[in-house]
PyMOL Python script that loads the backbone (N, CA, C, O; Angstrom):
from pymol import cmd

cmd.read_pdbstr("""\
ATOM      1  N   UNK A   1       2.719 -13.915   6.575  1.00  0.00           N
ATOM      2  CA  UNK A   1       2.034 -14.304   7.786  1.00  0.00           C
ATOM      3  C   UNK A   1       0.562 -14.501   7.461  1.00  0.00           C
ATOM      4  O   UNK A   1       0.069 -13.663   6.705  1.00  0.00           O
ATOM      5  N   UNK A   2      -0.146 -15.389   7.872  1.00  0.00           N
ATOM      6  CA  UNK A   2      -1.407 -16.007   7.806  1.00  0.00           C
ATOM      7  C   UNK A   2      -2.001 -15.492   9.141  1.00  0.00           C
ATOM      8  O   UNK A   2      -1.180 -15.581  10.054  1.00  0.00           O
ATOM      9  N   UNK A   3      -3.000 -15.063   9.450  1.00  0.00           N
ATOM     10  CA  UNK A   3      -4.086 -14.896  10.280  1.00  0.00           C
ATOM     11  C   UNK A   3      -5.107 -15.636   9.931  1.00  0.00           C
ATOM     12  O   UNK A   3      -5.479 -15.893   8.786  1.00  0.00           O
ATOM     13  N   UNK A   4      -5.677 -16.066  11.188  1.00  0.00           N
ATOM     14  CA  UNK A   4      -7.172 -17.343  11.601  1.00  0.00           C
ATOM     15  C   UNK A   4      -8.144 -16.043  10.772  1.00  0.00           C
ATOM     16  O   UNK A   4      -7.614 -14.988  10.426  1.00  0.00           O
ATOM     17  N   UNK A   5      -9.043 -16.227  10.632  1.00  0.00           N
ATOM     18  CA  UNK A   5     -10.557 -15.456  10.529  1.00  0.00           C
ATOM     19  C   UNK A   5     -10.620 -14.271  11.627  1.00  0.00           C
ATOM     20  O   UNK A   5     -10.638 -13.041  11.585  1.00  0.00           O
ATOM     21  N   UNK A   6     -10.650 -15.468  12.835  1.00  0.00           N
ATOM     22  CA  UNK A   6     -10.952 -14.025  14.139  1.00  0.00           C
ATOM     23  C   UNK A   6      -9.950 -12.866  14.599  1.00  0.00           C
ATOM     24  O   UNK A   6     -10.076 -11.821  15.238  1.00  0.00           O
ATOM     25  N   UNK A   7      -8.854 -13.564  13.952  1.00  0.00           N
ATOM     26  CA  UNK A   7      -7.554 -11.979  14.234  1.00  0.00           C
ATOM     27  C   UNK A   7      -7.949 -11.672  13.457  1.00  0.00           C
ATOM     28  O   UNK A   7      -8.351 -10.514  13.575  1.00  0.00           O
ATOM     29  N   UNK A   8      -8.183 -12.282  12.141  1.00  0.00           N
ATOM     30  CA  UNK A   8      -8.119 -10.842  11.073  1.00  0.00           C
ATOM     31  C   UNK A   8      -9.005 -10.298  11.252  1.00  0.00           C
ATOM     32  O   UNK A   8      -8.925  -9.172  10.762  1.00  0.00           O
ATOM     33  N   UNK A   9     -10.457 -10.601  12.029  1.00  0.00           N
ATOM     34  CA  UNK A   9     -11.133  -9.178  12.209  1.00  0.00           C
ATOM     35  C   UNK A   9     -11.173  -8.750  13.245  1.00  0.00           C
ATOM     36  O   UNK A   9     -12.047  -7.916  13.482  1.00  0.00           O
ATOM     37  N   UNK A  10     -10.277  -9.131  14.249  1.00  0.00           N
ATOM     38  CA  UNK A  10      -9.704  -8.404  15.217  1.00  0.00           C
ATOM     39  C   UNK A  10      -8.871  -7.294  14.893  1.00  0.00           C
ATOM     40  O   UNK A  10      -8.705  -6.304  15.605  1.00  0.00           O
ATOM     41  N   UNK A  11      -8.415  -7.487  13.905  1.00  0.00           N
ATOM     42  CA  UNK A  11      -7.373  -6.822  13.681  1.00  0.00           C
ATOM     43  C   UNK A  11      -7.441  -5.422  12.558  1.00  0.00           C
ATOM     44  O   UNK A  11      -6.643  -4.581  12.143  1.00  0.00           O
ATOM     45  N   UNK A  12      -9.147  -5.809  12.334  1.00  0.00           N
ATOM     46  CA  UNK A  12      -9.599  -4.996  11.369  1.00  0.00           C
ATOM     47  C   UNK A  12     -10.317  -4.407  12.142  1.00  0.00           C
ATOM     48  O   UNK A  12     -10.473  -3.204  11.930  1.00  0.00           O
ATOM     49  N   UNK A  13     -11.038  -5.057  13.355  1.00  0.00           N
ATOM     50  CA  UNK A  13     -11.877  -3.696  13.716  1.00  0.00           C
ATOM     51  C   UNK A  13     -10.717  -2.960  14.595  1.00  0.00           C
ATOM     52  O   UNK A  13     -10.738  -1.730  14.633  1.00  0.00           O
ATOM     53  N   UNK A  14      -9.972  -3.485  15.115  1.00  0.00           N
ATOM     54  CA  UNK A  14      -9.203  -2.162  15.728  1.00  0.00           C
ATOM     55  C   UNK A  14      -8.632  -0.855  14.912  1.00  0.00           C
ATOM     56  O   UNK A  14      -8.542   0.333  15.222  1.00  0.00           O
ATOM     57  N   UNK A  15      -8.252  -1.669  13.620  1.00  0.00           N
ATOM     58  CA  UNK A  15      -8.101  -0.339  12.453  1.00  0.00           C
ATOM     59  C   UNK A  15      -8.829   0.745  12.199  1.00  0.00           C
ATOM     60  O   UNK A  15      -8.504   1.909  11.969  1.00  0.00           O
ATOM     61  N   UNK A  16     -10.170   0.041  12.296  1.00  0.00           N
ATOM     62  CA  UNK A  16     -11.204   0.859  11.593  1.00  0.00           C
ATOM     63  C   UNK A  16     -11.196   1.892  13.027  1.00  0.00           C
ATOM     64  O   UNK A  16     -10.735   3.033  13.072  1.00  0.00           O
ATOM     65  N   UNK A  17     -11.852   1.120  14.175  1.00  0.00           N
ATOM     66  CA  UNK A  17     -12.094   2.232  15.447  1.00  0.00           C
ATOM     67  C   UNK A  17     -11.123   3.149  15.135  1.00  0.00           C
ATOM     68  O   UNK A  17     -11.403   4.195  14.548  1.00  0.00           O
ATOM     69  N   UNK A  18      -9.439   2.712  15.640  1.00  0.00           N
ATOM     70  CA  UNK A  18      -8.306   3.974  15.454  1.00  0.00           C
ATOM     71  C   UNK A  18      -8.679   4.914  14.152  1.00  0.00           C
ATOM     72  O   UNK A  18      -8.707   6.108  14.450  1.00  0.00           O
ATOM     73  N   UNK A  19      -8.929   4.667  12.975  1.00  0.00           N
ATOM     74  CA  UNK A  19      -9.302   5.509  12.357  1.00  0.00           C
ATOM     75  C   UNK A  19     -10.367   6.457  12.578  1.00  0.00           C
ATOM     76  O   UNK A  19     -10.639   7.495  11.976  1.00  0.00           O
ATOM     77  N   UNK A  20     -11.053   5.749  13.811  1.00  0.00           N
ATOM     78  CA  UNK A  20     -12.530   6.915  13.902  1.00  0.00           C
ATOM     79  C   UNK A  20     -12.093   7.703  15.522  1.00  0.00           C
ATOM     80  O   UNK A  20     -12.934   8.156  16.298  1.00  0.00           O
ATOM     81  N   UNK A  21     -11.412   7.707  15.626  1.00  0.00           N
ATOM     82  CA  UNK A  21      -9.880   8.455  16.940  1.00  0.00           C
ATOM     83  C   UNK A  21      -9.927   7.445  18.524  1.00  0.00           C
ATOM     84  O   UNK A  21      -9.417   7.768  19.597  1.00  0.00           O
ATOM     85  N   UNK A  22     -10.806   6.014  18.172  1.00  0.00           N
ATOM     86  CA  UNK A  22     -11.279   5.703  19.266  1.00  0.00           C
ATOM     87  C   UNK A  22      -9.505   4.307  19.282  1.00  0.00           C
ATOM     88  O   UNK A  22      -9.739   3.257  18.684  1.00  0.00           O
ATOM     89  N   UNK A  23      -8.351   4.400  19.777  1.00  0.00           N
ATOM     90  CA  UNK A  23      -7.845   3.505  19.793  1.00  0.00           C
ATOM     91  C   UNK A  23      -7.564   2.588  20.865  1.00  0.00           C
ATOM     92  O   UNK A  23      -6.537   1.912  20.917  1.00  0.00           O
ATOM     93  N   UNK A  24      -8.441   2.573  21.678  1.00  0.00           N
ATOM     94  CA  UNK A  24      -8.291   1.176  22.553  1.00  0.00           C
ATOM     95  C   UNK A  24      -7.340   1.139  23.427  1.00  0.00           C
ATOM     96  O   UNK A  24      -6.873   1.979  24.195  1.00  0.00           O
ATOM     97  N   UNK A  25      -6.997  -0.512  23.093  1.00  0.00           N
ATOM     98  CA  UNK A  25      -5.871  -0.440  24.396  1.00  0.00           C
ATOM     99  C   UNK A  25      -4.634  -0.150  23.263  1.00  0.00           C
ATOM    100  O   UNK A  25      -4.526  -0.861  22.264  1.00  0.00           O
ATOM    101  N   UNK A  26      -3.603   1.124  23.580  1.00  0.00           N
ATOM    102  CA  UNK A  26      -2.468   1.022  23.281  1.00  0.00           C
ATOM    103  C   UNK A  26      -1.376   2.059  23.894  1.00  0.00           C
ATOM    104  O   UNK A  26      -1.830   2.784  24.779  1.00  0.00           O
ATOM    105  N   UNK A  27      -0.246   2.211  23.619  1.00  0.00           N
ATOM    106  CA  UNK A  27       0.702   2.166  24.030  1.00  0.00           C
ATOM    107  C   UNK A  27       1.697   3.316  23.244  1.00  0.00           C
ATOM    108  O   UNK A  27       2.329   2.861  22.291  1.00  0.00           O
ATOM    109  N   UNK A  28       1.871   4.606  23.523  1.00  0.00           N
ATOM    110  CA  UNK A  28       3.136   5.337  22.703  1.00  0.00           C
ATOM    111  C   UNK A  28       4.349   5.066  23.087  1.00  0.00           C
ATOM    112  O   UNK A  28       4.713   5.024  24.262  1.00  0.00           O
ATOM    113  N   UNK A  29       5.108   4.848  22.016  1.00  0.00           N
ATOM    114  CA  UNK A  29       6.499   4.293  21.865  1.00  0.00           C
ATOM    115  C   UNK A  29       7.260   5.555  22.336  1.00  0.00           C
ATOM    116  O   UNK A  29       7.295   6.177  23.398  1.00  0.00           O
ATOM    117  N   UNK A  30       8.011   5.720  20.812  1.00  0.00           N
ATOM    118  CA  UNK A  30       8.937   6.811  20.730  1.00  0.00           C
ATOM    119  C   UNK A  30       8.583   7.376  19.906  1.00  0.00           C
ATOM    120  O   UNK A  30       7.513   6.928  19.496  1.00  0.00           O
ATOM    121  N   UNK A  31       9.202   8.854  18.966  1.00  0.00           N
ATOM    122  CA  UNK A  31       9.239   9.411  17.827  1.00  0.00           C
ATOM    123  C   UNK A  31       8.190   9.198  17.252  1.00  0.00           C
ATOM    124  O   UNK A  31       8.014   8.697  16.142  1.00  0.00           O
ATOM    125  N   UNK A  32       7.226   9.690  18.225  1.00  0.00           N
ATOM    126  CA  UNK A  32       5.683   9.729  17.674  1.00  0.00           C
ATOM    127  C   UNK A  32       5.016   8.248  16.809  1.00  0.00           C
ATOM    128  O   UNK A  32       4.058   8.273  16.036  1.00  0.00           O
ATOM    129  N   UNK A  33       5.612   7.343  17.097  1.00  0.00           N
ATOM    130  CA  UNK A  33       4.994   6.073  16.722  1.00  0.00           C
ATOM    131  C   UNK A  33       4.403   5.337  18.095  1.00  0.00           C
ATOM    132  O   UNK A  33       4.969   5.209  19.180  1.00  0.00           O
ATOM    133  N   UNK A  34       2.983   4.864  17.660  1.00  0.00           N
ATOM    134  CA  UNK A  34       2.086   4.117  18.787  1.00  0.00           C
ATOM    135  C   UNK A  34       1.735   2.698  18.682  1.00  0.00           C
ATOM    136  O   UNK A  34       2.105   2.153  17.642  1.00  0.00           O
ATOM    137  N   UNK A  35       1.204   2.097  19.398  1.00  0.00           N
ATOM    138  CA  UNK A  35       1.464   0.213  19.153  1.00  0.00           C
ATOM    139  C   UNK A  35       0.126   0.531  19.991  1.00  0.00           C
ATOM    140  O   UNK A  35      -0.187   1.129  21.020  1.00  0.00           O
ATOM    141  N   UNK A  36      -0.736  -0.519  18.535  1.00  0.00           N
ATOM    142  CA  UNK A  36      -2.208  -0.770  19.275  1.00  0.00           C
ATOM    143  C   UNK A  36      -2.002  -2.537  19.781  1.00  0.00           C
ATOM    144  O   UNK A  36      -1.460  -3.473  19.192  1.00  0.00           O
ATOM    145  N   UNK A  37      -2.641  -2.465  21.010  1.00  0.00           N
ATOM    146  CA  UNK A  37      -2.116  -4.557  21.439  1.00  0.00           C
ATOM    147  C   UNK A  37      -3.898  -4.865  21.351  1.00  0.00           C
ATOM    148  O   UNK A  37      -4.958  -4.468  21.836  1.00  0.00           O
ATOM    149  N   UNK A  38      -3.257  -6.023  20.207  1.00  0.00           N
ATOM    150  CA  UNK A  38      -4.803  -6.822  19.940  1.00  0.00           C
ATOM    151  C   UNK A  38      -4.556  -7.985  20.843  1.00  0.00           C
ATOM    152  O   UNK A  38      -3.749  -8.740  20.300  1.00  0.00           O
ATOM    153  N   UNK A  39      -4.975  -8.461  22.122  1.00  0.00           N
ATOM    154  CA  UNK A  39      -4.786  -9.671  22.447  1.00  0.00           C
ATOM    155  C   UNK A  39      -5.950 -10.569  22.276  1.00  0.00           C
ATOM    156  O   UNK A  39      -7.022 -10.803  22.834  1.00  0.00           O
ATOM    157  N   UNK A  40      -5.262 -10.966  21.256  1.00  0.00           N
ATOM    158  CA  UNK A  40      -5.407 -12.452  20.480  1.00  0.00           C
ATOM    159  C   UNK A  40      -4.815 -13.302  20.125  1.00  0.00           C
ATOM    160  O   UNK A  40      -4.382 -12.718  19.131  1.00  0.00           O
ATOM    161  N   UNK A  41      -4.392 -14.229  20.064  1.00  0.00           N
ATOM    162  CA  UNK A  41      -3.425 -15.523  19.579  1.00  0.00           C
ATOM    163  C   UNK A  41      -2.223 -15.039  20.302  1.00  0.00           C
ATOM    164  O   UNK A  41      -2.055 -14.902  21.514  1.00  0.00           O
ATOM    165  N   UNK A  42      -1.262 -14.760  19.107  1.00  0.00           N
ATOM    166  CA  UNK A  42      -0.170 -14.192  19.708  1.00  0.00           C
ATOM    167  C   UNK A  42       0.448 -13.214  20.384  1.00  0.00           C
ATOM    168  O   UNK A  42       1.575 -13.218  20.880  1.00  0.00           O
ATOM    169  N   UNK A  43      -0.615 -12.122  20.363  1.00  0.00           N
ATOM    170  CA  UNK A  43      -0.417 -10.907  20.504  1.00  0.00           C
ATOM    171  C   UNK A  43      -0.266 -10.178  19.844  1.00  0.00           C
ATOM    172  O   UNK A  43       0.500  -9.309  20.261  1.00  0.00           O
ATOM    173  N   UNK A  44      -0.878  -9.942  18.275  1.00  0.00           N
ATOM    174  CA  UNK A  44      -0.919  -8.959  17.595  1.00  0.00           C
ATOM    175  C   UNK A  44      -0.788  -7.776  18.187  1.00  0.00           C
ATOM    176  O   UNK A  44      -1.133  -7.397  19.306  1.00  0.00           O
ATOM    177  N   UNK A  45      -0.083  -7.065  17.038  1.00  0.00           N
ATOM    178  CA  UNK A  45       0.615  -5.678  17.123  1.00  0.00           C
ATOM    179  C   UNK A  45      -0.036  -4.994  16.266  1.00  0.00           C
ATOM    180  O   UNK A  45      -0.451  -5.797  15.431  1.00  0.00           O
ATOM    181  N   UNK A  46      -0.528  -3.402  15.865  1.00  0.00           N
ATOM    182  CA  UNK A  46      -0.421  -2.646  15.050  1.00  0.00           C
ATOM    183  C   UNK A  46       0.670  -1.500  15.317  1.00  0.00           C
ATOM    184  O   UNK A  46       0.666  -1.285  16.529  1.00  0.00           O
ATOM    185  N   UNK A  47       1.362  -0.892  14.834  1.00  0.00           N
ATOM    186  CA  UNK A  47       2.367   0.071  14.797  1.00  0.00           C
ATOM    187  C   UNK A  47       1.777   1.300  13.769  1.00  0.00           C
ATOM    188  O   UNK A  47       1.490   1.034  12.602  1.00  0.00           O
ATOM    189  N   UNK A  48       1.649   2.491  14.255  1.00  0.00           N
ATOM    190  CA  UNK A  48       0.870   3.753  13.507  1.00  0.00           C
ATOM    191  C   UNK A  48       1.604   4.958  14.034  1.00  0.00           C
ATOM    192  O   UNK A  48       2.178   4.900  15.122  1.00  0.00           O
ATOM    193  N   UNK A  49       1.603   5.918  13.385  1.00  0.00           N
ATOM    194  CA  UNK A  49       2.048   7.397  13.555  1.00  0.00           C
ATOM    195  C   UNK A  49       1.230   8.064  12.823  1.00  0.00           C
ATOM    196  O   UNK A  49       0.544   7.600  11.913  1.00  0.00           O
ATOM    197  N   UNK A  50       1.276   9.323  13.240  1.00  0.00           N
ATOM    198  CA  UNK A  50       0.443  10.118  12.875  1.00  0.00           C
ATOM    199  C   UNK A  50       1.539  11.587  11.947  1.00  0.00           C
ATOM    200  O   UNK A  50       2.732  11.768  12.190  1.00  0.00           O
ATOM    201  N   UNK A  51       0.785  12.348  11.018  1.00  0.00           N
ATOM    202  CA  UNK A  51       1.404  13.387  10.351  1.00  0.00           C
ATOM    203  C   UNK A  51       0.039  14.344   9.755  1.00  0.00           C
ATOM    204  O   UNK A  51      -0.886  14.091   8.984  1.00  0.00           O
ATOM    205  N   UNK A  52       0.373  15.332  10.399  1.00  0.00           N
ATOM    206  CA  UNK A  52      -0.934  16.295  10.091  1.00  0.00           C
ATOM    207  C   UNK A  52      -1.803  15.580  11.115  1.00  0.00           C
ATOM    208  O   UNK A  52      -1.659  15.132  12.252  1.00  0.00           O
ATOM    209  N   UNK A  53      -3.110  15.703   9.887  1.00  0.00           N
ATOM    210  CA  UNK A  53      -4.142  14.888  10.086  1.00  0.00           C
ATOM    211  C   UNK A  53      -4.286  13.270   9.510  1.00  0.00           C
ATOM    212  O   UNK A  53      -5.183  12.487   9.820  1.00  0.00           O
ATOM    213  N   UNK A  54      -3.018  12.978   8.485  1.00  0.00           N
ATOM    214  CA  UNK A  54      -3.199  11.689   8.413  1.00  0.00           C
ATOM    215  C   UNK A  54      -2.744  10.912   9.632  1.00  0.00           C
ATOM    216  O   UNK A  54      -2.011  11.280  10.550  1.00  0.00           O
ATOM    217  N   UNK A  55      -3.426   9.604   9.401  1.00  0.00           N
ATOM    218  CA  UNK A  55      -3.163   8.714  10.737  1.00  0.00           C
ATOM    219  C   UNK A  55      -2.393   7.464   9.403  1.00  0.00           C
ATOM    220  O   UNK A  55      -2.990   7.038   8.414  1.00  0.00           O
ATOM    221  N   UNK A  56      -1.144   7.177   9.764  1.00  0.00           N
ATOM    222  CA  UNK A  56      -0.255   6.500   9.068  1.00  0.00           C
ATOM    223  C   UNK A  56      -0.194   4.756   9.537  1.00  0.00           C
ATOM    224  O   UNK A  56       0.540   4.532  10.500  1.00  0.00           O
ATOM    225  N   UNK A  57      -0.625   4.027   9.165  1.00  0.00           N
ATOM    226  CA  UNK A  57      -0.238   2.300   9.625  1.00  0.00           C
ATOM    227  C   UNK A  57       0.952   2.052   8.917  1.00  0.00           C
ATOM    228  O   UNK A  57       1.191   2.127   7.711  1.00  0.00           O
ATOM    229  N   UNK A  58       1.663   1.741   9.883  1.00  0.00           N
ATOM    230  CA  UNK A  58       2.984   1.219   9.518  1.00  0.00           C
ATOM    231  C   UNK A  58       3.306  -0.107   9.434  1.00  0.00           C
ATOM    232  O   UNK A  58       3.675  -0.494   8.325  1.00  0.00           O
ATOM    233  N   UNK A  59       3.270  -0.729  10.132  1.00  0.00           N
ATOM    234  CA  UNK A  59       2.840  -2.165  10.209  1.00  0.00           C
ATOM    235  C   UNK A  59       1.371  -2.723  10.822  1.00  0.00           C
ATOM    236  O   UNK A  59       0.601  -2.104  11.557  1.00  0.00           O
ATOM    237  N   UNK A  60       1.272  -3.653  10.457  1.00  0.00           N
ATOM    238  CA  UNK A  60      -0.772  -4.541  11.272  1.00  0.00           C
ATOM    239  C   UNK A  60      -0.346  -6.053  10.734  1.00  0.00           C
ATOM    240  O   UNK A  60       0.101  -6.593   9.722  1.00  0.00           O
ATOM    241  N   UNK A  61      -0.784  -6.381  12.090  1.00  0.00           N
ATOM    242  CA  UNK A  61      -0.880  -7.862  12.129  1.00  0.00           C
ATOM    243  C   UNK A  61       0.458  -8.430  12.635  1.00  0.00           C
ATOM    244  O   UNK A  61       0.549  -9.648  12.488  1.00  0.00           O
ATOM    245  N   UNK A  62       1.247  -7.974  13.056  1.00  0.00           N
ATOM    246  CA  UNK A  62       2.462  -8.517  13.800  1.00  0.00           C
ATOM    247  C   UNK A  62       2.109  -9.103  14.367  1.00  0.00           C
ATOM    248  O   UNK A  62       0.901  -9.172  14.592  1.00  0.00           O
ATOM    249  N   UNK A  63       3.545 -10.305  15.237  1.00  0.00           N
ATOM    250  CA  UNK A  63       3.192 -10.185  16.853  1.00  0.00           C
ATOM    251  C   UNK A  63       3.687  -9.687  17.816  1.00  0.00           C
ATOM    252  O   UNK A  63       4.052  -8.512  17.792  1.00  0.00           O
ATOM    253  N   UNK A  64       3.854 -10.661  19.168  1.00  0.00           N
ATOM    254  CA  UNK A  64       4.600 -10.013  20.225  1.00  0.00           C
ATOM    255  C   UNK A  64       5.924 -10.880  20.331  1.00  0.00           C
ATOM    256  O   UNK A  64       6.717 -10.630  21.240  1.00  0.00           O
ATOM    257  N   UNK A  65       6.171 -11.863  19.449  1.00  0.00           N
ATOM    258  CA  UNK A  65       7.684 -12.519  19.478  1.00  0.00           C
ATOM    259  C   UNK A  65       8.335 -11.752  18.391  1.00  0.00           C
ATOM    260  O   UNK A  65       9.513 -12.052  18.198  1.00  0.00           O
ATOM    261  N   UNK A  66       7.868 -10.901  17.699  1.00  0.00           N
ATOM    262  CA  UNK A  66       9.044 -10.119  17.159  1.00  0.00           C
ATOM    263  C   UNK A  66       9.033  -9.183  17.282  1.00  0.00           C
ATOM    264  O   UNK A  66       9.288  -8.476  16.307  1.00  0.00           O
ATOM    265  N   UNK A  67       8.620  -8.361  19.024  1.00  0.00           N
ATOM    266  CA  UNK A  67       8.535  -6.999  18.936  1.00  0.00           C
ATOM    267  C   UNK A  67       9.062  -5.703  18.780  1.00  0.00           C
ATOM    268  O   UNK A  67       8.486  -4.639  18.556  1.00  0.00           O
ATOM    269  N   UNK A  68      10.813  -6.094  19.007  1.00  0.00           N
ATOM    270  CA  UNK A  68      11.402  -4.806  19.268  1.00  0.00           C
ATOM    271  C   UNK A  68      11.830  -4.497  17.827  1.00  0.00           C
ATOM    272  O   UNK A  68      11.956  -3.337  17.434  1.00  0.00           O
ATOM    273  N   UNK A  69      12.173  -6.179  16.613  1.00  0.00           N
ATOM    274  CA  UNK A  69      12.620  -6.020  15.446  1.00  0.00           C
ATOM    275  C   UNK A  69      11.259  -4.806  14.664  1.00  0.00           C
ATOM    276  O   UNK A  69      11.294  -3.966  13.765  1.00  0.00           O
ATOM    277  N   UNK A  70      10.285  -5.274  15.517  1.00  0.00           N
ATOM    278  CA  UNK A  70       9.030  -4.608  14.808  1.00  0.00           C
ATOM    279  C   UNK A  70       8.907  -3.040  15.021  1.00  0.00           C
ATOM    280  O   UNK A  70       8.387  -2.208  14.278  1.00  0.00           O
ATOM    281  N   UNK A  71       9.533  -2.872  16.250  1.00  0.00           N
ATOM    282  CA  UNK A  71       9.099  -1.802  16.752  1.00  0.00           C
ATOM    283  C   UNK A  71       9.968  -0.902  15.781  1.00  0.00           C
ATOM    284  O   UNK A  71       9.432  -0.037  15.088  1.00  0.00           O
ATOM    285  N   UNK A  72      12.030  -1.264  15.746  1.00  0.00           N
ATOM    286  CA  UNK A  72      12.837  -0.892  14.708  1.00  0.00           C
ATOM    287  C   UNK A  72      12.383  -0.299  13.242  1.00  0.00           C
ATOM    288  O   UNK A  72      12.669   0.763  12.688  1.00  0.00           O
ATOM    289  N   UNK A  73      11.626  -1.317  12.866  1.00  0.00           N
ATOM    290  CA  UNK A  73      11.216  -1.553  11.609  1.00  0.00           C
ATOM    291  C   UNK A  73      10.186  -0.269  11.421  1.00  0.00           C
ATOM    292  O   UNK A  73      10.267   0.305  10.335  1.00  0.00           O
ATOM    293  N   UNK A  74       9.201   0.244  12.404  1.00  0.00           N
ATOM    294  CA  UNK A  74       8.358   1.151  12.158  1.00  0.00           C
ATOM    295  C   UNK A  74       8.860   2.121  12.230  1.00  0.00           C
ATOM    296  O   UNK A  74       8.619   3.135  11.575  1.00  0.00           O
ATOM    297  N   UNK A  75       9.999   1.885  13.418  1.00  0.00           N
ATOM    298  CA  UNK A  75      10.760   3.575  13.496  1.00  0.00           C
ATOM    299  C   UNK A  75      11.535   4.305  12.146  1.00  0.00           C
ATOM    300  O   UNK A  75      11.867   5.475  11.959  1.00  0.00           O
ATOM    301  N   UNK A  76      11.664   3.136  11.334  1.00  0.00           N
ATOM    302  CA  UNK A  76      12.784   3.102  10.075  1.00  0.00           C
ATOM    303  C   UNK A  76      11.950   4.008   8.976  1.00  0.00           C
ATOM    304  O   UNK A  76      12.330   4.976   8.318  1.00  0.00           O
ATOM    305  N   UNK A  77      10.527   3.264   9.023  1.00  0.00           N
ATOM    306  CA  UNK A  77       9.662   3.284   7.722  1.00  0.00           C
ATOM    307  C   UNK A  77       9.106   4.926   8.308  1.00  0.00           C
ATOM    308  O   UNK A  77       8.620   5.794   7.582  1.00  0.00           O
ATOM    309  N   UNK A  78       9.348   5.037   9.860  1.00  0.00           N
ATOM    310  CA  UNK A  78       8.119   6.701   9.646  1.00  0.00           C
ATOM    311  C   UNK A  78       9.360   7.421   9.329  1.00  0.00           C
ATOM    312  O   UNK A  78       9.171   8.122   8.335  1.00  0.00           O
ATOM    313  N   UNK A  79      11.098   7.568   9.995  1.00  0.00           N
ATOM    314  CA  UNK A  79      11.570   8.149   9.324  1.00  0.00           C
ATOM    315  C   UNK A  79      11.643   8.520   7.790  1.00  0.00           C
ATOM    316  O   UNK A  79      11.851   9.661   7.377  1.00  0.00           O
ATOM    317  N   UNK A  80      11.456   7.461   7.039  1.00  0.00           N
ATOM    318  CA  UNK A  80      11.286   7.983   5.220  1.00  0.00           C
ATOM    319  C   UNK A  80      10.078   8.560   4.838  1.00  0.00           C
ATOM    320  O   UNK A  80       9.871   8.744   3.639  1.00  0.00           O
ATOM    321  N   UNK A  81       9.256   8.872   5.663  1.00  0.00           N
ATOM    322  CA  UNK A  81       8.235   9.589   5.714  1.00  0.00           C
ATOM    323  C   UNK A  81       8.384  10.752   5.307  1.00  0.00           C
ATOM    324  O   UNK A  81       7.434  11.536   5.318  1.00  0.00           O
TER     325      UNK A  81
END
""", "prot")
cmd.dss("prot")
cmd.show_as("cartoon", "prot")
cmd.util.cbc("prot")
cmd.orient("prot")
């Protein structure tokens, strides 16, 4: 997947904020995985969980036409965690 210039630093400053505990607009799923919504273009997605004190990115830069495969997909990757 290719991102324009302005998602990708859309999509970077939302990283960085969530890393500094400030995450914006988002959304808790399930099984402790959270979905930050960048609205931009398509609707970028980030997908993150947390363990301890690490803060885990599971997926960044999705969108919103593949969300639930996405959402699957994060639930998959924090289980092998």
């Amino acid at each position: 997947m290719s991102w324009t210039p302005p998602a990708r630093a859309r999509i970077q400053v939302r990283v960085d904020r969530l890393a500094h505990g400030n995450p914006g607009d988002y959304r808790n799923l399930t099984a402790g995985i959270a979905e930050l919504r960048i609205p931009v273009g398509p609707g970028y997605r980030v997908y993150y969980t947390q363990r301890g004190k690490a803060l885990i990115v599971l997926l960044a830069g999705v969108d919103k036409s593949t969300q639930q495969r996405d959402i699957r997909r994060a639930l998959d990757l924090a289980q092998r965690l």
